[in-house]
matplotlib code that plots the C-alpha trace (Angstrom):
import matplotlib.pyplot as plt

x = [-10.9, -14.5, -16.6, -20.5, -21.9, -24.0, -24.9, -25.0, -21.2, -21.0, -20.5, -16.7, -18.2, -20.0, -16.8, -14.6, -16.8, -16.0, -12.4, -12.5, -13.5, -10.4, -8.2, -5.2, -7.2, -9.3, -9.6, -7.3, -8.5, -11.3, -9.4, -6.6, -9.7, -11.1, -7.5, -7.1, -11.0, -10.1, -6.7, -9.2, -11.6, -14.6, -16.1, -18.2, -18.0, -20.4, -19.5, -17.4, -16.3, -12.2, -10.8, -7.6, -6.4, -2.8, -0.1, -2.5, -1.9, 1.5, 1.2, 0.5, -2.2, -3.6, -7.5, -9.3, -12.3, -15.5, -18.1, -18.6, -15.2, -12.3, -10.5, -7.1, -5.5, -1.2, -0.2, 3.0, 4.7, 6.6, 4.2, 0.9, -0.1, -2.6, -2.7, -5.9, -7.1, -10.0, -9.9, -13.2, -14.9, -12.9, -9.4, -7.2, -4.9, -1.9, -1.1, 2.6, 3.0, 2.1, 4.5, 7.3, 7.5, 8.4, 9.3, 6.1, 7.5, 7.0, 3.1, 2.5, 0.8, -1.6, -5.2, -8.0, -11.7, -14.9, -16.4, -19.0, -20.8, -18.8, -17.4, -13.8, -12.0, -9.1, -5.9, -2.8, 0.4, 2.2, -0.1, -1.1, 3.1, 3.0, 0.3, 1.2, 4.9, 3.5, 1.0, 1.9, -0.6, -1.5, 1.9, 1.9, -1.7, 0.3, 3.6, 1.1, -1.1, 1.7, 3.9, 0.6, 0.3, 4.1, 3.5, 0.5, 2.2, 5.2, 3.3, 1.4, 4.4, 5.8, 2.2, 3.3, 6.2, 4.3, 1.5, 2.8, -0.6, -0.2, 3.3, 1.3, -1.1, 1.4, 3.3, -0.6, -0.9, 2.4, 0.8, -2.4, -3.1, -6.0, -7.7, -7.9, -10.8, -13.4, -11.5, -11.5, -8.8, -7.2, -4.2, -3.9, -2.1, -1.5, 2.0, 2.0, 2.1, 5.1, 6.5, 4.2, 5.4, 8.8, 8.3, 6.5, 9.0, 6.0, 5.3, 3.5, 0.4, 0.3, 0.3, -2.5, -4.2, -4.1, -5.2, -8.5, -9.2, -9.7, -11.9, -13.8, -14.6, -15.2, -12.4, -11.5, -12.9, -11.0, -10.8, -8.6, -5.6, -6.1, -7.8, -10.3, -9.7, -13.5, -12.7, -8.7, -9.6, -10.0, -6.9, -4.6, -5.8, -5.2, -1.5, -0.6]
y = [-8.7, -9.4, -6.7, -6.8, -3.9, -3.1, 0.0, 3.2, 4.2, 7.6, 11.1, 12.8, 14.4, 11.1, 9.4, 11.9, 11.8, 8.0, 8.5, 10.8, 7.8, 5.9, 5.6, 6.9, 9.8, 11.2, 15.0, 16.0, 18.8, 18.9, 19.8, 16.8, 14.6, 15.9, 15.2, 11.4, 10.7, 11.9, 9.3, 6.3, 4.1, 3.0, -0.7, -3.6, -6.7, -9.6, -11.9, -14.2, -13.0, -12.7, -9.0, -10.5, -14.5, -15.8, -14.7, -11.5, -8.7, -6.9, -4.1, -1.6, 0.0, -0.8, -1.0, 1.2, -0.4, 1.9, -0.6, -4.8, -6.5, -8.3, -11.8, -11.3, -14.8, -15.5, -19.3, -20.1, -21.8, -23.9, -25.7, -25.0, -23.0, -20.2, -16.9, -15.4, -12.0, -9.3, -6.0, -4.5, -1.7, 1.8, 0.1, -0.1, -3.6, -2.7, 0.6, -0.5, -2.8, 0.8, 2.8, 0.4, -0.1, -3.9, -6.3, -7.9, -11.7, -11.4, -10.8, -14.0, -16.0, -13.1, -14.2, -11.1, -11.8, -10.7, -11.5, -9.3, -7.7, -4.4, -1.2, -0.4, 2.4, 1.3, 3.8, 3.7, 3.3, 5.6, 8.5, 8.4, 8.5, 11.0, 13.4, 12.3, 14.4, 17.8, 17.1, 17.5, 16.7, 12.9, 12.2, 12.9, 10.7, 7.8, 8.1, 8.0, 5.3, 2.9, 3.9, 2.5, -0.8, -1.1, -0.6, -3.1, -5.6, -5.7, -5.2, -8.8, -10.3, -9.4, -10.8, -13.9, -14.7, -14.1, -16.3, -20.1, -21.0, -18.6, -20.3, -23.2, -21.9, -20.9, -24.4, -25.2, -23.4, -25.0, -28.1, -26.9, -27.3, -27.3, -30.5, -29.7, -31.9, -31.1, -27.2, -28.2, -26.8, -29.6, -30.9, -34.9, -35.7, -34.0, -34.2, -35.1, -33.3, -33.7, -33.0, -30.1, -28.7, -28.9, -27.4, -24.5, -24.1, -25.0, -27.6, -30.3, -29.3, -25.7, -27.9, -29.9, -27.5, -25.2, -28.0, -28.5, -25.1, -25.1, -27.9, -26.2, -23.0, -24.8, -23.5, -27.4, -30.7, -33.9, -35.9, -39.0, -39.1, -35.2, -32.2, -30.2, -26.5, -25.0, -21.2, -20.1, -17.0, -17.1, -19.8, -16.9, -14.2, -16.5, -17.2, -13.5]
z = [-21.1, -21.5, -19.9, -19.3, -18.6, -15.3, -15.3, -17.8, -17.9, -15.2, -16.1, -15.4, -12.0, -11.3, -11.9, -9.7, -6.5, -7.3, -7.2, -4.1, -1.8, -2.8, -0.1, -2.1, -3.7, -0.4, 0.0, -3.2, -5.2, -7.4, -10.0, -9.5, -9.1, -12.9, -14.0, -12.6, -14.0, -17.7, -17.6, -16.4, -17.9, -16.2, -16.5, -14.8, -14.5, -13.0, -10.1, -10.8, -14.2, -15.2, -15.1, -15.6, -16.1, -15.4, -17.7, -18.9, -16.0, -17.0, -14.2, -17.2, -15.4, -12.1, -10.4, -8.0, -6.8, -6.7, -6.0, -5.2, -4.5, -6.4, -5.6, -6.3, -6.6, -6.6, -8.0, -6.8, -9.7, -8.3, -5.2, -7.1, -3.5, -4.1, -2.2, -2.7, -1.3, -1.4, -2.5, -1.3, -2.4, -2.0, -2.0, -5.1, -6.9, -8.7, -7.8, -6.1, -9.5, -11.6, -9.6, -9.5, -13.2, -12.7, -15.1, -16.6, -16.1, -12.1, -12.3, -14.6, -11.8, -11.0, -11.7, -11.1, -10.8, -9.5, -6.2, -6.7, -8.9, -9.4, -11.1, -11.8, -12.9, -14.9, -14.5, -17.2, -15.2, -17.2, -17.7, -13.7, -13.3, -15.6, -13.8, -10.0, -11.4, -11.3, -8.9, -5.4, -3.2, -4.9, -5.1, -1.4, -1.1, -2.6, -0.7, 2.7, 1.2, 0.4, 3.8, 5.6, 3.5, 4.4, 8.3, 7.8, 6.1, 8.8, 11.6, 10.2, 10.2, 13.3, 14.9, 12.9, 14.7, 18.0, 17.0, 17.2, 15.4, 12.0, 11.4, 11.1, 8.9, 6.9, 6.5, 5.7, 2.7, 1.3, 1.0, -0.3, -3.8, -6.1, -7.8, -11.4, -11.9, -9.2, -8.3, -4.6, -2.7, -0.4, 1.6, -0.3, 2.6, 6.2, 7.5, 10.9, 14.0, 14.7, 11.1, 11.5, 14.4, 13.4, 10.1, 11.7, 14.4, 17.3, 19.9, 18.8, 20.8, 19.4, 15.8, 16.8, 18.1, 15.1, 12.7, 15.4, 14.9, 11.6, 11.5, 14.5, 13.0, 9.2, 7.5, 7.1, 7.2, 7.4, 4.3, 5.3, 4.5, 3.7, 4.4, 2.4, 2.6, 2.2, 2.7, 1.4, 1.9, 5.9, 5.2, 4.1, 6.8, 9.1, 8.2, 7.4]

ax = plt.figure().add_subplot(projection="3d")
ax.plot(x, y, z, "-o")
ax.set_aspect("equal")
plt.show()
């Protein structure tokens, strides 16, 4: 990883008051905090700067965010469609990966970057497994933090099979791809409405609909016989 330095690296206190506004770490002991800042490293990167390129992430530690905001970005393999999402400053990428102990070979399409300008501290998977064992009260913070993303991440899908328009988004992003030359994210060519709607399990009219939404708010433009996708990341909220 290249790293360039921001800012004078922070003091073990300074570090630990970091920590304790981590939604996983909140209102644990001092003394747990002092523990989970010795087994971290912290670093800074600039916007727009790699923290982590496909193929290099193994899940062998994971990233709480303490200030400025990471892109996380998922390549399916197989349809070249990206997933790309923000972790903002105070939440944490990797930490279900760390305590999962995965095999390495599912997080090969995980690309990590900068947003913004921001600091990191870096947490070994093993040695935070290793300290959350006798400590109590953060394995408790964890088990409540993940339990949440859980409820969150069903509860997004249950909206989605309410909302006619998100299943469309969704068939959306399956033909979205990137151009390798200019790095523009777009649709070469839009199905139909009908094939749409029928692919999304919708009326036609919710299909149409959806796709003059997009354009409306400026998420999309139309690019004949195509569409040009100017902000995936309101792409993805949108279908999840």
């Amino acid at each position: 990883m290249n790293v360039v330095p921001i800012q004078p690296a922070q003091t073990d206190g300074a570090q630990a008051q970091g920590l304790s506004k981590i939604a996983p770490f909140e209102d644990l002991p001092d003394a747990v905090l002092s523990l989970l800042s010795e087994n971290s490293e912290t670093k800074s990167y600039s916007a727009g700067q790699t923290v982590f390129s496909l193929g290099q992430y193994d899940g062998g530690e994971f990233l709480a965010v303490l200030s400025g905001a990471l892109r996380i970005s998922l390549t399916d393999g197989a349809t070249g469609a990206m997933l790309i999402e923000e972790a903002p400053e105070g939440s944490v990428f990797g930490l279900e990966i760390a305590i999962a102990d995965p095999d390495p070979s599912k997080f090969q399409q995980i690309a990590v970057t900068a947003e913004k300008d921001c600091k990191l501290a870096i947490i070994d998977a093993a040695e935070f497994k290793s300290l959350a064992a006798g400590r109590p009260s953060l394995m408790r913070n964890v088990a409540i933090y993940l339990a949440e993303q859980l409820v969150a991440q069903r509860f997004r899908a249950m909206c989605a099979h309410a909302a006619p328009e998100q299943r469309v988004y969704a068939v959306l992003l399956e033909c979205v791809a990137r151009d390798p030359i200019s790095g523009v994210w777009r649709i070469e060519k839009m199905p139909k409405h009908r094939e749409l709607a029928d692919r999304a399990g919708v009326d036609e009219t919710a299909a149409a609909g959806a796709v003059a939404a997009l354009i409306q708010d400026g998420v999309a433009q139309r690019e004949y016989p195509g569409l040009v996708i100017n902000d995936m990341s309101r792409l993805n909220r949108l279908a999840s």
